[in-house]
C-alpha positions in Angstrom: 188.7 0.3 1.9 192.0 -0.9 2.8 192.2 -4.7 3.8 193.3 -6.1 7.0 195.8 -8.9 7.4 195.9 -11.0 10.4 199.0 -12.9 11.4 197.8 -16.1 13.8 199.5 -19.1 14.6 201.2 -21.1 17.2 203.8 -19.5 19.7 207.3 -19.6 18.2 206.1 -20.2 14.0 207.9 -16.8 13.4 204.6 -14.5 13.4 206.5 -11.4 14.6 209.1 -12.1 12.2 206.7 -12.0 8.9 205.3 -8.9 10.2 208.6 -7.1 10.6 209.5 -8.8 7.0 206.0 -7.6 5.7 205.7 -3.8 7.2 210.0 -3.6 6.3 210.3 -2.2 10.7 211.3 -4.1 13.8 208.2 -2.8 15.7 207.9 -6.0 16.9 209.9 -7.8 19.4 211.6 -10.9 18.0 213.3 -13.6 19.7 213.5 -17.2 20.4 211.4 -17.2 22.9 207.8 -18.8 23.1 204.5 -16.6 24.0 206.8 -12.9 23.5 204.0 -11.3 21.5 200.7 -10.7 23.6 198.6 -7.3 22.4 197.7 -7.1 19.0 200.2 -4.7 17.0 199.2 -2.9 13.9 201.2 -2.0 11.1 200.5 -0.5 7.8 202.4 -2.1 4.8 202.4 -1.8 0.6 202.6 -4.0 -2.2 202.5 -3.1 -6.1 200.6 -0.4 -4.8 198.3 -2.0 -2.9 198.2 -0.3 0.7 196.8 -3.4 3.5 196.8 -3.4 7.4 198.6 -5.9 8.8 198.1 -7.9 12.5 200.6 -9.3 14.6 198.8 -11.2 17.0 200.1 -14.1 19.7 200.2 -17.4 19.9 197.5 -19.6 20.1 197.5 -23.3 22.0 194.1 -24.3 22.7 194.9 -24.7 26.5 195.4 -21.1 27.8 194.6 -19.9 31.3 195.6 -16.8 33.4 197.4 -14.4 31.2 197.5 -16.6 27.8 193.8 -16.4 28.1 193.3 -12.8 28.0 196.3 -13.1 25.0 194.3 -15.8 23.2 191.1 -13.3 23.1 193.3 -10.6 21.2 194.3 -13.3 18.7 190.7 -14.4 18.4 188.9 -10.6 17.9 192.1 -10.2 15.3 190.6 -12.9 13.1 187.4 -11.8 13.2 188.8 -7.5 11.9 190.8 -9.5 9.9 189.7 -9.6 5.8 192.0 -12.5 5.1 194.3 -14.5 7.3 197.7 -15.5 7.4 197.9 -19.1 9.2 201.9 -19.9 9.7 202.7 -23.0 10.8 206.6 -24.5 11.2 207.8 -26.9 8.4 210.3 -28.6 10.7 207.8 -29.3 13.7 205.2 -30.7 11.1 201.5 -30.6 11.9 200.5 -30.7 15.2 197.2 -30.8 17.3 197.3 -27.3 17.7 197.3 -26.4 14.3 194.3 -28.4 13.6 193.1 -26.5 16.9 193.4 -23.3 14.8 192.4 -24.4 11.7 189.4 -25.8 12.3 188.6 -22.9 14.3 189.2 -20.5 10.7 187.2 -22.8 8.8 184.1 -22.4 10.9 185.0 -18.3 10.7 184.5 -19.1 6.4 187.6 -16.7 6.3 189.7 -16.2 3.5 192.7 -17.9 4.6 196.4 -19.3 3.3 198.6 -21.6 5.5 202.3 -20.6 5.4 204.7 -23.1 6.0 207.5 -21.0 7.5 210.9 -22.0 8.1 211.5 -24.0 4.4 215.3 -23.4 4.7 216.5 -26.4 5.3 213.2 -28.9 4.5 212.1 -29.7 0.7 208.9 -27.0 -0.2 206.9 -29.9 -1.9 207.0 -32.2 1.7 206.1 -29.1 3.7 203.6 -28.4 1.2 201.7 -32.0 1.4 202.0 -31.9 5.2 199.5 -29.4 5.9 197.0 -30.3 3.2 194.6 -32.2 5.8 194.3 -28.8 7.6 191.5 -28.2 4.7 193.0 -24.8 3.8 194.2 -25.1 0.4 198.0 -26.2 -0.4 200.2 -24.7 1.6 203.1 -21.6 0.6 206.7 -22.4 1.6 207.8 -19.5 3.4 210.7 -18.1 4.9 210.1 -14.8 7.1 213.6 -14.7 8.4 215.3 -15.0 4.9 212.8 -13.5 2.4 212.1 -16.9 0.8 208.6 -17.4 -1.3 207.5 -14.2 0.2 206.3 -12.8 -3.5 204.4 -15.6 -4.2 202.9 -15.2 -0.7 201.9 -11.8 -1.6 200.9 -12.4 -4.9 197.8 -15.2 -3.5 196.8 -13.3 -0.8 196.8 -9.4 -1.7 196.1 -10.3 -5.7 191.8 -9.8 -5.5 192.4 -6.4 -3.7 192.1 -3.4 -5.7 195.3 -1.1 -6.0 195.1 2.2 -3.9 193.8 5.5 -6.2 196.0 8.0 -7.1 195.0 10.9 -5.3 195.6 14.8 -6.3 197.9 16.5 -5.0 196.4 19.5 -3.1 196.1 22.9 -4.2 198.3 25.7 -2.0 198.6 28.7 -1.8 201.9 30.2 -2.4 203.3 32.5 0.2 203.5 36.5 -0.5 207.6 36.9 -1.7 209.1 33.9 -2.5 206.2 32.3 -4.0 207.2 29.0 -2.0 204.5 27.3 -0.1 204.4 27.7 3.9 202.3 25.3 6.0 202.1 26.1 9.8 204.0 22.6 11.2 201.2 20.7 13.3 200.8 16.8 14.2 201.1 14.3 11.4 197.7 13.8 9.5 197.7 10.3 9.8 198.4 9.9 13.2 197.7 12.6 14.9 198.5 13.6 18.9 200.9 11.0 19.8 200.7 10.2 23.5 202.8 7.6 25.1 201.4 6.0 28.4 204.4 5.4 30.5 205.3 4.8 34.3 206.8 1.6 36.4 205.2 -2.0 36.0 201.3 -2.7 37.2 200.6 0.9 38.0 197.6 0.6 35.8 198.7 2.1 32.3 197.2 -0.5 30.0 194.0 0.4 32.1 194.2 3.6 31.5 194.6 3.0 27.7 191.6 0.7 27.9 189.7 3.7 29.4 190.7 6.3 27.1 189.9 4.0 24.2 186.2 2.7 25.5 187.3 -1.0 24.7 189.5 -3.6 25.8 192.1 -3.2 23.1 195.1 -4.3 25.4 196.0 -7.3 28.0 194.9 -5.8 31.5 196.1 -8.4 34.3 197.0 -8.3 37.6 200.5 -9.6 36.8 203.9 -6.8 36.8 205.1 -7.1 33.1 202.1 -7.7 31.5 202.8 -5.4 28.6 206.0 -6.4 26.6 205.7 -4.0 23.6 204.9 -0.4 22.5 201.4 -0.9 21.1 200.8 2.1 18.5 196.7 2.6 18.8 195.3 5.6 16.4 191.8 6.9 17.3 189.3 10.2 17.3 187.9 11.4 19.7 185.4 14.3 18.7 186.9 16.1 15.6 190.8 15.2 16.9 193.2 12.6 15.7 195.4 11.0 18.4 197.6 7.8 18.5 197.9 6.0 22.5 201.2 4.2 22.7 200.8 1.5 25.2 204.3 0.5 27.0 206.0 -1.7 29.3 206.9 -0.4 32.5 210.3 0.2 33.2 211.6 -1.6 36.3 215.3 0.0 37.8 218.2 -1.4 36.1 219.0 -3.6 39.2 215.9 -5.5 38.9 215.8 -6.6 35.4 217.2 -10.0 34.3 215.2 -11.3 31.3 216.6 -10.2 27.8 213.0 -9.4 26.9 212.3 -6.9 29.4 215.6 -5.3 28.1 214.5 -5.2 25.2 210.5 -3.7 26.1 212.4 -1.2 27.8 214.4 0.0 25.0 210.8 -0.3 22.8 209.7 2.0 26.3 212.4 4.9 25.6 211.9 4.9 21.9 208.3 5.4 22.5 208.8 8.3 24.7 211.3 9.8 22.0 208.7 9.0 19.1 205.4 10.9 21.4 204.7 14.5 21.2 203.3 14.4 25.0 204.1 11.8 27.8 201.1 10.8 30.2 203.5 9.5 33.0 201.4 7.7 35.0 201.8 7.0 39.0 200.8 5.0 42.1 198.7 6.8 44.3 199.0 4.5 47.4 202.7 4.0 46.9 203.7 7.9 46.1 206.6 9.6 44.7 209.0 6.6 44.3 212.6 7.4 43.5 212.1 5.0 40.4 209.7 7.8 39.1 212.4 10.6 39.1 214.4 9.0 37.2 211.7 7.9 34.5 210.9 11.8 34.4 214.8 12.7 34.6 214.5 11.1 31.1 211.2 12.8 29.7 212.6 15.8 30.4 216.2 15.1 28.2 214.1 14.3 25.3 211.7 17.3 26.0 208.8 15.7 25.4 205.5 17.8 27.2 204.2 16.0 30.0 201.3 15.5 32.2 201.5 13.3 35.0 198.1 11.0 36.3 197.8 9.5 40.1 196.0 6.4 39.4 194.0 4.5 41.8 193.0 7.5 43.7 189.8 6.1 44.3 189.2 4.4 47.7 191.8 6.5 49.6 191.6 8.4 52.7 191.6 12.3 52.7 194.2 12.1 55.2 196.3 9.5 53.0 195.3 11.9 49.8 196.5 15.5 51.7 200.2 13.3 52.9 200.4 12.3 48.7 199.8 15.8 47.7 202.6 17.3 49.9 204.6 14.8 48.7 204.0 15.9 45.1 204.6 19.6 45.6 207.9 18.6 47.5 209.5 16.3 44.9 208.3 16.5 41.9 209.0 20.9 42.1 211.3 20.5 38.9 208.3 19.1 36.4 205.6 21.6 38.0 205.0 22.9 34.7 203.3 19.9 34.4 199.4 19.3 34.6 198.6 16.8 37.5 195.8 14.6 37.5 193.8 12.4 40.1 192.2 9.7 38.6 191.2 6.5 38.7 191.3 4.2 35.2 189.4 1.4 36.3 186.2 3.3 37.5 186.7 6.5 34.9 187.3 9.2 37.5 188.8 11.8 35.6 190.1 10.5 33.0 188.2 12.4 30.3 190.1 16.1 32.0 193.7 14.8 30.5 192.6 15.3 26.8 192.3 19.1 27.9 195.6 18.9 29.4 197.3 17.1 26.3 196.0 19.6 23.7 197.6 22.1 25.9 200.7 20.9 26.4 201.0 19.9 22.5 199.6 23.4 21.1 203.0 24.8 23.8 205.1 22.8 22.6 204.8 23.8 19.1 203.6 27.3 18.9 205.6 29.4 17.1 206.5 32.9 18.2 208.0 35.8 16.1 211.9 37.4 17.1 209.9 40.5 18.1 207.5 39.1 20.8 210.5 37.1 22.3 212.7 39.9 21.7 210.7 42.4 24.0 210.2 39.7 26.4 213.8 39.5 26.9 213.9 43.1 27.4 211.2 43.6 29.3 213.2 40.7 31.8 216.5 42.2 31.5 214.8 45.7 32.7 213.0 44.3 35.5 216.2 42.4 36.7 220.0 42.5 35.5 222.3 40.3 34.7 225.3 39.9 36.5 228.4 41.7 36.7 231.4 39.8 35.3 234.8 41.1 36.2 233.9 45.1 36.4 231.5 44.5 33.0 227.5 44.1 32.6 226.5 40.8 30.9 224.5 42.1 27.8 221.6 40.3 26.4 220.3 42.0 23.5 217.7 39.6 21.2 216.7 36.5 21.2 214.4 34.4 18.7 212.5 30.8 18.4 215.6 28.1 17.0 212.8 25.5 17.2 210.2 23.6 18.7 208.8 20.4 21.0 210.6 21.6 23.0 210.3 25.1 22.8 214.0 26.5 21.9 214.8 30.2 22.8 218.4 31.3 21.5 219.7 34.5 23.1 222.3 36.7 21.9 224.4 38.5 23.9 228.2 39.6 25.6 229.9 37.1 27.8 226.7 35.0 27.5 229.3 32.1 29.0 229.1 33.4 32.5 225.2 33.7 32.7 224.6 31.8 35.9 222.1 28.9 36.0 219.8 30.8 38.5 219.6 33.5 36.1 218.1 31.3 32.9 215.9 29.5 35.4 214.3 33.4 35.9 214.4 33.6 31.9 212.8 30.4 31.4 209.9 31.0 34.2 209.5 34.4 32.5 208.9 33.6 29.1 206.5 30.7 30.7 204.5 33.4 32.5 204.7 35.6 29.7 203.4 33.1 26.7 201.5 31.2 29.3 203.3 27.9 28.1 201.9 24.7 30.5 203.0 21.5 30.3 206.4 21.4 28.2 209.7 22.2 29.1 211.5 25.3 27.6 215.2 25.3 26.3 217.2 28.6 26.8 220.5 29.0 24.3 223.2 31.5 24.5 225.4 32.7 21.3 227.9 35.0 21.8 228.6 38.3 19.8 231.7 37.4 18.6 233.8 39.7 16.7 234.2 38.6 12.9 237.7 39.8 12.2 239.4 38.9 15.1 243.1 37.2 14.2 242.6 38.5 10.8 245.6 41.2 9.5 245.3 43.4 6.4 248.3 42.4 4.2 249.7 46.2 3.5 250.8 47.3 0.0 254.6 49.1 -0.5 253.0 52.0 -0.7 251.3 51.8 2.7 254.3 50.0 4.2 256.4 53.1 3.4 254.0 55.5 4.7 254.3 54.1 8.1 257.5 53.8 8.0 257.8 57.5 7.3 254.9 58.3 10.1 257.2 56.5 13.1 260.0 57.9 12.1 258.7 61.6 12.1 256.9 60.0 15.5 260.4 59.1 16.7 262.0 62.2 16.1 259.1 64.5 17.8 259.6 62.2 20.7 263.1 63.3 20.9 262.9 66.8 20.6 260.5 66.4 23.2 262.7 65.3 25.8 265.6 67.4 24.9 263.6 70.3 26.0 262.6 68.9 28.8 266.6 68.9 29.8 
């Protein structure tokens, strides 16, 4: 069993910092800013090969209301997963009330638990040390998660009972007829499986959603815009399937954004995107097709990721309301309609269960592979049922094409003057080979590569031999010329 690590303290002791220190990533946002961290974020981390789950959790103050509440109940039910917990408190601020607040709190959980005192730069270990020993805890660890400092030791006290991970076999394959090299057909990672990221504008309902899809209350739902600061990576199974939810922030349009932190959630945002292998980009029923929403799927579409789009909070609306936001999808959104669309409603369930069907669809197109024969006659089979182009007096020639990767599906086509295929032209392409291999839900890349010829500028260096032979071929050449017009006068 691998043991979990919880991360609690006060906001600002430099909890997100020991976890990016800890896990060696900057999955979690860091900056000098109180109450940044609010969902529980998961990271795996090692330690003389010892393999442990570690919890970044927010602060805690005793005093919470609104949205610190909900954010104080993550902290709490991370304690209680936790196997041992990592209680960092700030040398230079000294023990406070709230500290006592926590610590008494993890000595009535009897959990296995060592106080950190972070931020020992510039204060003597040994006072920081006696200043938290009423806490009740044990001495203290002088710590320093921004610099490295007495992290060893740290690791040492609280990873030392747990056994080191076994050694496990590597598994037998099969070698490949030929080469005698393995081949393994490329899939989702073992360990994480599907990765779906939940994205769309601020307090359209994704955390919800997540929620839903999970069957718990793993993130902070509130009626607040913003309420998700960070991509929360969340593996699960459902049935016999792996998958991994990425909660993000909602991206507001550049105009609107002033804080440094949303800057920096919606950076976490696009990464998140880039990381998935499909997008659920969720929307507002009752507000529509907001220009906002292009642009986020403007962006989906440059990374390629597959995509299926949910209308949240269709409950409750009017047909006549529902009919005007249909029409409305069909008219703008006609440049993602390979795309699954969804009416659904997170908070009561409706229809939530249908996207798995759509995801494992729009995964399995995105990284089928085909052989240079299927696409090949596809391509001709196109090309016969509609011609390219003439281009100055001369036929554009398309004569193979084959797979040059996937997720997106890449299609490169070789070919004459393959420059002057028009746009409209690898739009019919790409909608055939759609039709054809019945792709849904992923976009499909079309590249063109020219037959150029190899020896082009090169010149065979002639031997004397050869030199002298064509010398003595135009000057026979010269002479017939002349007797030729001498008869003709």
């Amino acid at each position: 069993m691998v043991p979990v690590i919880a991360l609690v303290g006060r906001p600002n002791v430099g909890k997100s910092t020991m976890f990016n220190r800890l896990t060696k990533s900057r999955d979690a946002i860091v900056a000098e800013y109180s109450g940044l961290t609010r969902d529980r974020q998961y990271g795996e981390a090692k330690w003389q090969g010892r393999t442990y789950i570690l919890i970044d959790t927010g602060g805690l103050s005793g005093d919470e209301e609104g949205i610190d509440a909900k954010m104080a109940e993550q902290s709490l039910q991370a304690i209680e997963e936790a196997d041992a917990v990592l209680f960092l408190v700030d040398s230079r601020d000294g023990l406070t009330p709230t500290d006592q607040m926590i610590g008494e709190h993890l000595r009535k959980r009897n959990k296995r638990c060592f106080v950190l005192a972070n931020k020992v730069d510039t204060v003597d270990p040994e006072i920081a040390r006696a200043e938290f020993s009423p806490l009740g805890l044990g001495d203290a660890l002088p710590v320093s998660a921004a610099h490295g400092r007495g992290i060893q030791a740290m690791l040492e006290a609280a990873l030392g009972v747990f056994p080191r991970d076994e050694v496990e076999e590597p598994e037998d394959v099969e070698p490949a007829a030929g080469d005698g090299q393995p081949r393994r057909t490329p899939g989702p990672d073992e360990k994480d499986g599907i990765k779906i990221a939940i994205i769309g504008r601020p307090n359209v309902g994704k955390s919800t959603l997540v929620n839903r899809m999970l069957g718990e209350d793993r993130v902070i739902v509130y009626d607040q815009a913003g309420t998700t600061r960070d991509s929360i990576y969340i593996p699960f199974e459902r049935g016999d399937e792996k998958y991994t939810l990425i909660d993000t922030a909602g991206v507001r349009r550049r105009g609107k954004i002033f804080e440094a932190v949303e800057k920096f959630s919606v950076v976490k945002t696009l990464q998140a995107i880039q990381d998935a292998n499909v997008v659920v980009f969720v929307m507002d029923a009752r507000e529509g097709v907001v220009e906002h929403d292009l642009n986020l799927l403007g962006f989906v579409l440059e990374t390629g990721r597959a995509l299926v789009i949910a209308l949240n909070k269709w409950d409750g609306m009017q047909p006549g309301e529902r009919d005007y936001v249909k029409t409305e999808l069909e008219r703008r959104l006609f440049f993602v309609n390979f795309a699954d669309v969804h009416f659904i409603s997170a908070l009561h369930g409706t229809g939530v269960g249908h996207l798995y069907k759509s995801v494992q669809a729009a995964f399995t197109s995105a990284v089928t592979r085909w052989p240079t024969n299927r696409l090949t006659q596809i391509l001709e089979d196109a090309v016969q049922e509609h011609q390219p182009p003439l281009v100055n007096g001369r036929r554009i020639k398309l004569r193979y094409a084959h797979l040059g990767g996937a997720n997106p599906p890449l299609i490169v086509i070789h070919g004459n003057q393959v420059e002057a295929v028009p746009k409209s032209y690898s739009r019919y392409l790409e909608n055939t080979y759609r039709r054809v291999l019945k792709l849904v839900g992923t976009p499909i890349r079309i590249e063109y590569k020219g037959g150029e010829n190899p020896y082009e500028g090169n010149k065979n260096k002639l031997t004397e031999r050869q030199v002298n032979k064509k010398r003595r071929l135009m000057s026979h050449h010269k002479k017939a010329e002349k007797k030729r017009r001498d008869k003709k006068r």
